[in-house]
N, C-alpha and C positions, 0 to 999 in steps of 0.2 A: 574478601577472604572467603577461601570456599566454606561451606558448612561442614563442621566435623562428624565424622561417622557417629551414630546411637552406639552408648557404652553401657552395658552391663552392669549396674552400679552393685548387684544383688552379690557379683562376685568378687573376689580379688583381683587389683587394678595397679596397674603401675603408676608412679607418679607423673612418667608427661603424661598416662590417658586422664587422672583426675585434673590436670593443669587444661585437657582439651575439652574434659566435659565444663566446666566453668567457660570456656569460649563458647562452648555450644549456649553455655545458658545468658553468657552475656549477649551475644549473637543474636538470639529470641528475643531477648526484651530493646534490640535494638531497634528491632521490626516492631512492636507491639505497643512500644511506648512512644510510637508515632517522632522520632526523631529527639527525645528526651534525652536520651542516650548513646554513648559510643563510647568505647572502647580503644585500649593501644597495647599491644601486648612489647612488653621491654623485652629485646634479646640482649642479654649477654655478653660481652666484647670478646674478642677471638683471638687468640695469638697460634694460628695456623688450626691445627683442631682441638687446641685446649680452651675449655671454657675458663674467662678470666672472672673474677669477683667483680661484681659492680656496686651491688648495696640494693638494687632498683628492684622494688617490687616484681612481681611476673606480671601484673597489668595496674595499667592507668584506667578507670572509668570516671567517667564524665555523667552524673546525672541530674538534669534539673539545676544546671550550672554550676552543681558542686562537686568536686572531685576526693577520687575516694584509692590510695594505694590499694591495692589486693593481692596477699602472696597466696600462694596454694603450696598446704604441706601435708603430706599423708606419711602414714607409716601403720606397722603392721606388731601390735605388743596389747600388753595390758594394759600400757600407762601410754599419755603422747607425750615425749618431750618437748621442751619449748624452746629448747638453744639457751642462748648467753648474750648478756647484754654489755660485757665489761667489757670498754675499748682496747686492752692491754692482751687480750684472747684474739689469736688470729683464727680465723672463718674454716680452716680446716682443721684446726682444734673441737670444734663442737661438736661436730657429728649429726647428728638430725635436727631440727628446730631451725629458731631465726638463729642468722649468725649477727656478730655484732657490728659488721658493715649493712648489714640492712636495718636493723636498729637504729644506728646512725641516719641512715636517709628518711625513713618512719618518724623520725622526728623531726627532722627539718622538713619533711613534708606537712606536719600538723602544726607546727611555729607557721608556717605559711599559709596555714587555713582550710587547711584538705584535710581529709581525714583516710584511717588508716586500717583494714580488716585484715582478718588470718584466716583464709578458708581452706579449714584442717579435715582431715576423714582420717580416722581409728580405727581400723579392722582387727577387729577383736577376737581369737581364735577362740573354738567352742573351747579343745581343751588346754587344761592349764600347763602352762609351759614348764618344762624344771627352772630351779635354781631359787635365787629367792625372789621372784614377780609370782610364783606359782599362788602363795594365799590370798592375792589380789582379784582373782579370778574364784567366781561360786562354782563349787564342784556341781555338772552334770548341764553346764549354761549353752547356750545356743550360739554359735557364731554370729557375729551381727557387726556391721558398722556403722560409725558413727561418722554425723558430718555437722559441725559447726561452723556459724562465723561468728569469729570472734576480733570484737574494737582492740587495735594494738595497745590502747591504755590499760585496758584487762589484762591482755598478755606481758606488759613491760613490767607492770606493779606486781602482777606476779613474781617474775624473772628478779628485780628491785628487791623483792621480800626472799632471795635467796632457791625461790622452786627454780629447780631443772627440769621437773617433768608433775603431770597430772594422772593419776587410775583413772579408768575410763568411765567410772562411777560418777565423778566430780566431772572433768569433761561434759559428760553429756547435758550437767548444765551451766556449763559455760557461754557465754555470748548466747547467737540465734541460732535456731536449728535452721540446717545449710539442706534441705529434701529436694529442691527443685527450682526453675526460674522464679515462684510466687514467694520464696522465702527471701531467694534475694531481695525481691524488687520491696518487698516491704522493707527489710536490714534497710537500705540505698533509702529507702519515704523515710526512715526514724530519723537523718540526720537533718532533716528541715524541721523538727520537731522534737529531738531531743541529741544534745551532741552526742557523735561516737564513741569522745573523749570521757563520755559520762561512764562507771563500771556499772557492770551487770553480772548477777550472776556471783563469783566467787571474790574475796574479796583480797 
């Protein structure tokens, strides 16, 4: 796989370039952790140029023989959404977040003994949007993004307990902070030492 270009993280990003920088940093620790790791990135199925629903994560990683789904989801608000977990919701009902076909595979992936992240980035605009997310945001606050990974058992218990979405207040501490390959690669060390499936963070 070639190496993917240096991405700007300081600015606003579209989601395949956050979906390329997580290769970039899976990619790093392929090399660096002496053959511990690899990676697969799940494409899509195709029906001519429409992308079909599959359920599958955006990658498979493989660390230290244990395997770990990773979706990558960004968006640009006060709050992140988290999608929908009810199977009776079809995937283009949701709108941003997990849809409930990946839900479903997130879980038979962790019955099966792999374990399951969300690495999410919040870009937070400095000012406050109208309508009503406006008093969620501190008047005179600085743009900033956020980046998490977050165990899908955090995110589903969530989802489970009725939330659609998170302020980026609570966000920020949600799961692990997501700043670069050394964040990951510790996220990937805590599952041989404490399960993924374990919550962190909100409850």
């Amino acid at each position: 796989m070639p190496k993917p270009k240096t991405i700007d993280l300081t600015k606003p990003i579209t989601p395949t370039k956050w979906e390329t920088q997580c290769a970039h940093w899976f990619q790093g620790l392929e090399v660096s952790t002496a053959g511990l790791l690899s990676f697969h990135r799940h494409s899509p199925p195709m029906r001519g140029k429409i992308r079909l629903p599959s359920g599958l994560a955006d990658y498979e990683v493989m660390y230290s023989g244990k395997g770990s789904y990773i979706e990558c989801k960004l968006e640009t608000g006060s709050s992140l959404s988290l999608g929908a977990i009810d199977s009776a919701i079809r995937d283009d009902e949701v709108g941003a977040g997990v849809k409930p076909s990946q839900a479903r595979e997130f879980d038979k992936f962790l019955k099966s003994g792999g374990h399951g992240w969300i690495a999410a980035r919040l870009e937070v605009p400095a000012l406050a949007p109208r309508g009503k997310q406006a008093k969620l945001l501190d008047a005179g606050r600085k743009e900033q993004a956020i980046q998490r990974l977050v165990p899908w058992a955090d995110w589903r218990r969530l989802l489970l307990g009725g939330t659609r979405s998170v302020p980026y207040a609570e966000f920020e501490i949600l799961g692990y902070p997501l700043r670069g390959p050394d964040d990951l690669l510790r996220a990937l060390q805590s599952v041989s030492r404490l399960d993924a499936t374990a919550p962190t963070g909100l409850q």
